[in-house]
N, C-alpha and C positions, 0 to 999 in steps of 0.2 A: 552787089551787096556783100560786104563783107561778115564773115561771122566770127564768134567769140573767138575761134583757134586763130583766125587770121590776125585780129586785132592785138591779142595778146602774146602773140609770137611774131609776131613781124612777119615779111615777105621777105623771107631770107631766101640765097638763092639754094640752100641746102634743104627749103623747108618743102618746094612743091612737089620731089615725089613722094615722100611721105604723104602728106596732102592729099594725092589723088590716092594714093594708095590707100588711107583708110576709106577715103570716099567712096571708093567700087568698092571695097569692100563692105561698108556700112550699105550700098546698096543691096549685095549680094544677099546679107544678113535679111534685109528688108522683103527682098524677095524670096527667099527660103520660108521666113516667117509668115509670111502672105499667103504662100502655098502650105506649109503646114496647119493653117487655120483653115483652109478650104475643105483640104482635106477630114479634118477632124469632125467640118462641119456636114460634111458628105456621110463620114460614119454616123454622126449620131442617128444621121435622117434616115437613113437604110437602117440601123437598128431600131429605131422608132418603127419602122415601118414592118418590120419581121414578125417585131413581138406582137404589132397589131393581129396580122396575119395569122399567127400560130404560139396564142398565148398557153398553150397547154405546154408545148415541146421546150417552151421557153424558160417556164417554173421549172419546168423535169429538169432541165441543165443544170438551171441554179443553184437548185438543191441540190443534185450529183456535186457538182463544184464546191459547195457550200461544206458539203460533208466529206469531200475528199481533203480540203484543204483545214477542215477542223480535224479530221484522221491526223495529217503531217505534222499538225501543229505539236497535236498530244502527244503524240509518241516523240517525237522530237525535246517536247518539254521531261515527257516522263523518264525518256533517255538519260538528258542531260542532270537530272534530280540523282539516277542512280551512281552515274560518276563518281568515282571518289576524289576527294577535292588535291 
């Protein structure tokens, strides 16, 4: 079965290792991708599963987090306010 690169470029004899070479490489892609989604799907379920566990420690974070990162923000903004232009 021929596909669209094939048909559209001809069977040149310059054309096959490029060819293969995007090929493994399109697989490689494929497979990096595969595994970054396993993965990702691995963390959500282990953090679903934590929070179940220990929903008290889990707000505590959030809101530390929530409040550190509103801290950086402010000062960061109020910084950049007193600057003179």
């Amino acid at each position: 079965m021929k596909t669209n690169f094939e048909t559209d470029r001809g069977a040149g004899a310059c054309a096959w290792p490029i060819r293969a070479s995007v090929s493994d490489d399109l697989r490689a892609v494929r497979r990096a991708a595969t595994g970054v989604r396993h993965a990702t799907e691995d963390a959500v379920s282990e953090a679903v599963l934590n929070i179940r566990r220990h929903p008290l420690r889990t707000v505590g974070i959030a809101t530390l987090v929530g409040t550190l990162a509103g801290v950086v923000v402010g000062f960061g903004v109020g910084w950049s306010a007193r600057r003179p232009a």
